[in-house]
VOGU-3710 file (C-alpha; in Angstrom, 3 decimals, decimal comma):
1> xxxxxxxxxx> 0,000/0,000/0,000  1,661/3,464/-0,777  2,170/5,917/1,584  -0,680/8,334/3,277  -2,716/6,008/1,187  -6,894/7,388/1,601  -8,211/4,121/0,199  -9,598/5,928/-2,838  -8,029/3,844/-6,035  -9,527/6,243/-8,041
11> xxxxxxxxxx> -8,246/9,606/-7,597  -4,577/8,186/-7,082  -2,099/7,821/-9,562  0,431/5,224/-7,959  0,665/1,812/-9,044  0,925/-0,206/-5,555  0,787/-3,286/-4,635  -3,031/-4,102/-3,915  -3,662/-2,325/-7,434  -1,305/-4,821/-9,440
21> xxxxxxxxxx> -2,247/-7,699/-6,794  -6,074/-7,211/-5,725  -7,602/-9,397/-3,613  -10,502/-11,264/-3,963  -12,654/-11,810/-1,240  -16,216/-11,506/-2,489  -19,501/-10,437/-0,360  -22,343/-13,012/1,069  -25,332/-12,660/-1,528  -28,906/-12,373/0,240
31> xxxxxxxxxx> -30,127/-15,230/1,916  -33,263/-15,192/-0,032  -31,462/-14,446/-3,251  -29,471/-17,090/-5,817  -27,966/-15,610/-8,798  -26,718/-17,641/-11,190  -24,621/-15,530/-13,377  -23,453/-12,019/-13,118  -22,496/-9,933/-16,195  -20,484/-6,014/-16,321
41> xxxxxxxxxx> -20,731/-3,504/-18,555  -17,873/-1,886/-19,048  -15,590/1,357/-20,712  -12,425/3,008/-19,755  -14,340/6,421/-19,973  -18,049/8,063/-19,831  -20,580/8,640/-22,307  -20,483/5,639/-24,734  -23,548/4,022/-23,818  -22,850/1,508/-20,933
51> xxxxxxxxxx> -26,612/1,856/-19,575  -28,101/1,828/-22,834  -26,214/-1,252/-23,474  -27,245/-2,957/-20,589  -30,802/-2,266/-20,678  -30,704/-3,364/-23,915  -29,058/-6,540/-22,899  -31,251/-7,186/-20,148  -34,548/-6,698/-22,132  -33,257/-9,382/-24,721
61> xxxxxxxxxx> -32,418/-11,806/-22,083  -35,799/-11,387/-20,542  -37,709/-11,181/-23,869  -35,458/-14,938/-24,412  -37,780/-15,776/-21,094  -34,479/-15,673/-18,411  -35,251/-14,008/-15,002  -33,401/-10,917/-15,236  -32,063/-8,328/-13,014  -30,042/-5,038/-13,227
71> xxxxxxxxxx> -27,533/-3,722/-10,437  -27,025/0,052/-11,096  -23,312/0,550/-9,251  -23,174/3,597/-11,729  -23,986/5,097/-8,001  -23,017/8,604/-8,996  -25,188/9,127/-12,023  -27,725/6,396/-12,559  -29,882/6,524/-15,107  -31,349/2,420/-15,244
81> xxxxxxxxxx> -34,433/3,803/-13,034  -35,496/6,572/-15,742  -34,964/4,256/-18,723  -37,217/1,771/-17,666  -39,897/3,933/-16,272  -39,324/3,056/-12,726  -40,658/6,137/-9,728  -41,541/3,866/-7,504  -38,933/3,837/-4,490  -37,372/0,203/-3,400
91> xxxxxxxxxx> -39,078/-0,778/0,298  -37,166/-3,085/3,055  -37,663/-5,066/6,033  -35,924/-6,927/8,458  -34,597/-9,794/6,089  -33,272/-6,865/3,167  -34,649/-4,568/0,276  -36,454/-5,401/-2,258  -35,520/-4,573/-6,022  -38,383/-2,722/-8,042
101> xxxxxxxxxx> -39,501/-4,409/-10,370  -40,411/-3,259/-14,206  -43,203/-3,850/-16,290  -41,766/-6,483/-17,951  -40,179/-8,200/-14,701  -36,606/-6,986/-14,925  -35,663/-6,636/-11,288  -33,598/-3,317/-10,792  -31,720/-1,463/-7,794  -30,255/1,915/-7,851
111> xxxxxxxxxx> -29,285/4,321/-5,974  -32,066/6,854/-7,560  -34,663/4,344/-6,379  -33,724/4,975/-2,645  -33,643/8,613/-2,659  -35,839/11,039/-1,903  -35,410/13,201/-5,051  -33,750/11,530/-7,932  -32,364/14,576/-9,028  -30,760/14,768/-5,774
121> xxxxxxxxxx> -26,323/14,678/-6,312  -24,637/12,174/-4,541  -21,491/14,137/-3,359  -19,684/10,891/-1,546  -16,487/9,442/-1,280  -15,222/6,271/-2,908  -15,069/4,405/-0,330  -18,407/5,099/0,564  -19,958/4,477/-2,746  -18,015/1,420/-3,119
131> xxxxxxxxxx> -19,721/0,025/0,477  -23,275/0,833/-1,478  -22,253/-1,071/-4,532  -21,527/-3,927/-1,749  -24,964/-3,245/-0,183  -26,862/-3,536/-3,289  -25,201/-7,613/-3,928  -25,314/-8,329/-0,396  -28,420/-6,645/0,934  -30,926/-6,836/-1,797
141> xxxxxxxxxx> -33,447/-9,380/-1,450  -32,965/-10,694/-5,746  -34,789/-13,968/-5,473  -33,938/-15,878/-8,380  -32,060/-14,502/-11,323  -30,680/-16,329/-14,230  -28,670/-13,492/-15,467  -27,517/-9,819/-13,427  -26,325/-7,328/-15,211  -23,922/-4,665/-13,720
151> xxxxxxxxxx> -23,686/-0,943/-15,415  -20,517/0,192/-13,931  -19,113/3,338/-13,378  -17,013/4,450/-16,369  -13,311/4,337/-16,178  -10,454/1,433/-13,972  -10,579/2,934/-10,551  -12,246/2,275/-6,988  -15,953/1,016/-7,813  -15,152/-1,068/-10,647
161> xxxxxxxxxx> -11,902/-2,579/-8,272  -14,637/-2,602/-5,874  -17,317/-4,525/-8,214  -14,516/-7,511/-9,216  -13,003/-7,964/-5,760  -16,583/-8,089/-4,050  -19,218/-9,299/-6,705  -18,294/-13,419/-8,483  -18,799/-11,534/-11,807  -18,751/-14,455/-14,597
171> xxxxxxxxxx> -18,296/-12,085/-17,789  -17,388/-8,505/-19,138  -18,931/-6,713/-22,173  -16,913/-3,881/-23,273  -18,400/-0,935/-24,696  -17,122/1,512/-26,864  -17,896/4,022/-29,687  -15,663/4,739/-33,069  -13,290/7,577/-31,947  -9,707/6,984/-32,562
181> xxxxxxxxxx> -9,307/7,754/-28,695  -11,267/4,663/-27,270  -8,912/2,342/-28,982  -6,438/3,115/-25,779  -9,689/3,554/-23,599  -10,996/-0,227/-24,326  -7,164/-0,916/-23,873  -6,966/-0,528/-20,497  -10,429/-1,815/-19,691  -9,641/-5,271/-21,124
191> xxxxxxxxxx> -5,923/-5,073/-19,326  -8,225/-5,006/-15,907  -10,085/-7,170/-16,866  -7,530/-9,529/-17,607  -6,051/-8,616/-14,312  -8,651/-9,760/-12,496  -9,223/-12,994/-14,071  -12,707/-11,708/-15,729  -13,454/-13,375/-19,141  -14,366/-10,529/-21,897
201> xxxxxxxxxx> -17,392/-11,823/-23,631  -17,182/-8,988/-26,357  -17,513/-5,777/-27,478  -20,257/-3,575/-28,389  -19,915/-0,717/-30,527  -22,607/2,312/-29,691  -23,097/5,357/-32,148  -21,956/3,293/-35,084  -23,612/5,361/-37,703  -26,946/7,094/-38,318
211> xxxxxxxxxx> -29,139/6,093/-40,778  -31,473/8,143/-43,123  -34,937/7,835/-42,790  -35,452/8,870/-46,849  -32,894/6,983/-48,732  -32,264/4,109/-45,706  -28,202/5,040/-46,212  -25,906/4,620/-43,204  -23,613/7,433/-42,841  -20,983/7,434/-40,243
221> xxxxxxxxxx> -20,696/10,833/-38,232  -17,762/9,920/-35,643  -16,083/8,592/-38,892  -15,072/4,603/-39,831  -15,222/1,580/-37,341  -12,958/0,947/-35,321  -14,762/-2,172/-33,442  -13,257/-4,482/-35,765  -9,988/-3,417/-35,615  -9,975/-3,073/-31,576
231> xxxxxxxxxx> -11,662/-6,524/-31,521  -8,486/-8,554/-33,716  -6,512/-6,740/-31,957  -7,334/-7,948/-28,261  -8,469/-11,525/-29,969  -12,568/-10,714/-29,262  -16,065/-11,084/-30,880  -18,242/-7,952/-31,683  -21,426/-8,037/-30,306  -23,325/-5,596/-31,615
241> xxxxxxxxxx> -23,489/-1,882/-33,423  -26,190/0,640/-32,273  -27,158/3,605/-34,512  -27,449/7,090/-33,523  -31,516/6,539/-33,604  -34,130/9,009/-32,167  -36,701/6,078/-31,494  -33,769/4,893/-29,100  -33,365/8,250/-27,444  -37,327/8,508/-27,182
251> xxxxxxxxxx> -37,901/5,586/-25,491  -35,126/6,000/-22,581  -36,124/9,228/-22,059  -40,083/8,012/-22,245  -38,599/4,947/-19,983  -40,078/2,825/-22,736  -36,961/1,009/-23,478  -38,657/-2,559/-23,139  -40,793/-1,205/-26,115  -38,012/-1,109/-28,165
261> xxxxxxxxxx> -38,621/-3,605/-31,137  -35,148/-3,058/-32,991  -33,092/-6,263/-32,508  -29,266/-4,193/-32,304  -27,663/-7,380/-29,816  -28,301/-10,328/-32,550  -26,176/-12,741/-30,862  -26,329/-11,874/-27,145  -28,244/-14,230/-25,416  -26,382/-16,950/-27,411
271> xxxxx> -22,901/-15,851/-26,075  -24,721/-15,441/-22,159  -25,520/-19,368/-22,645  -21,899/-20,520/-23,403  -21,062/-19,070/-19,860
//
């Protein structure tokens, strides 16, 4: 451990020991909960579309008929509750909390479902945030769920550490967008990934193009694909491509995103069964 350390991995720049060397010692799921495998969405930086992604990927599995459930540890700006419509806030008891549940039975918990205003900032430290990204696996009441999805927080630092040392996740999905930059961004989130002994199932490429509703044409505004590329390059499948599409931005904003008919993850649910 360096010196003065504040246990906050992410705002320090040193490489120490526990960072090249973390230890696993995962949390005590729920009692009353059994999950059978748990899935994280990932990018080394903000903004590409890790919570579209996985709501996306957790309406498919539960359209495939899989009991499905969403852990928000996005803790500082979750946005799962708004895309699927949920207001409701999550109750609790003496034995845990109970997720909220969505219309089409996608259990969720997030942070924005326990507070009193939504718009409400979270101004916490990261060790605190990383002991309510514990709470959520340990203290939720999930029942049973085939597959969990994770939306992490964007970048390599505490809550991600957090998520892998504390949470038996089973696969990573990798998300990224066409910019030359997030070649070296999806870099180092496979590297931590490989670090912590976390099979990449793929990546998924968001704002791949934007098609024209007259002529049907795709036309690429952030410029050529780079999934391909990134993908030989670290020896992985592509997943997926999402559009820039309005009827996408309409229906996370309506939280209708279980409405959406467009099949953008093809092969998904197929890769989610060879776990």
């Amino acid at each position: 451990m360096a010196e003065n350390c504040n246990q906050d991995c992410g705002s320090c720049s040193s490489v120490c020991e526990e960072q090249q060397n973390p230890e696993i010692s995962f949390e005590k799921l729920n009692d009353l909960s059994r999950v059978k495998k748990v899935i994280a969405i990932v990018s080394g930086k903000g903004g590409v579309g890790k919570s579209l992604v996985t709501g996306l990927m957790a309406k498919k599995t539960n359209d495939a008929g899989y009991n499905v459930a969403i852990l928000d540890a996005d803790i500082t700006g979750p946005s799962i509750p708004k895309m699927f419509g949920l207001n409701q806030k999550a109750a609790g008891g003496e034995t845990g909390i109970f997720p909220v549940t969505s219309k089409n039975g996608i259990d969720v918990m997030s942070l924005n479902l326990l507070l009193e205003n939504p718009n409400d900032p979270v101004v916490w430290r990261g060790p605190i945030i990383a002991g309510a990204v514990k709470q959520f696996w340990s203290e939720v009441i999930w029942g049973e769920i085939d597959y969990m999805f994770v939306d992490m927080p964007p970048g390599t630092g505490d809550v991600p550490l957090t998520v892998f040392q504390s949470i038996p996740v089973d696969g990573i999905i990798v998300v990224t967008s066409p910019q030359d930059l997030v070649t070296m961004i999806v870099g180092k989130a496979v590297k931590m990934a490989k670090l912590m002994n976390i099979p990449i199932m793929g990546l998924v490429e968001n704002m791949s193009y934007i098609k024209c509703p007259d002529c049907n044409k795709e036309f690429k505004i952030f410029g050529d694909s780079k999934v391909e590329q990134i993908a030989q390059e670290f020896n992985l499948k592509v997943l997926g491509k999402l559009p820039i599409a309005s009827e996408i931005a309409k229906a996370c904003d309506a939280g209708e995103i279980e409405d959406l008919e467009e099949d953008y993850l093809l092969d998904v649910v197929e890769e989610l069964e060879k776990i």
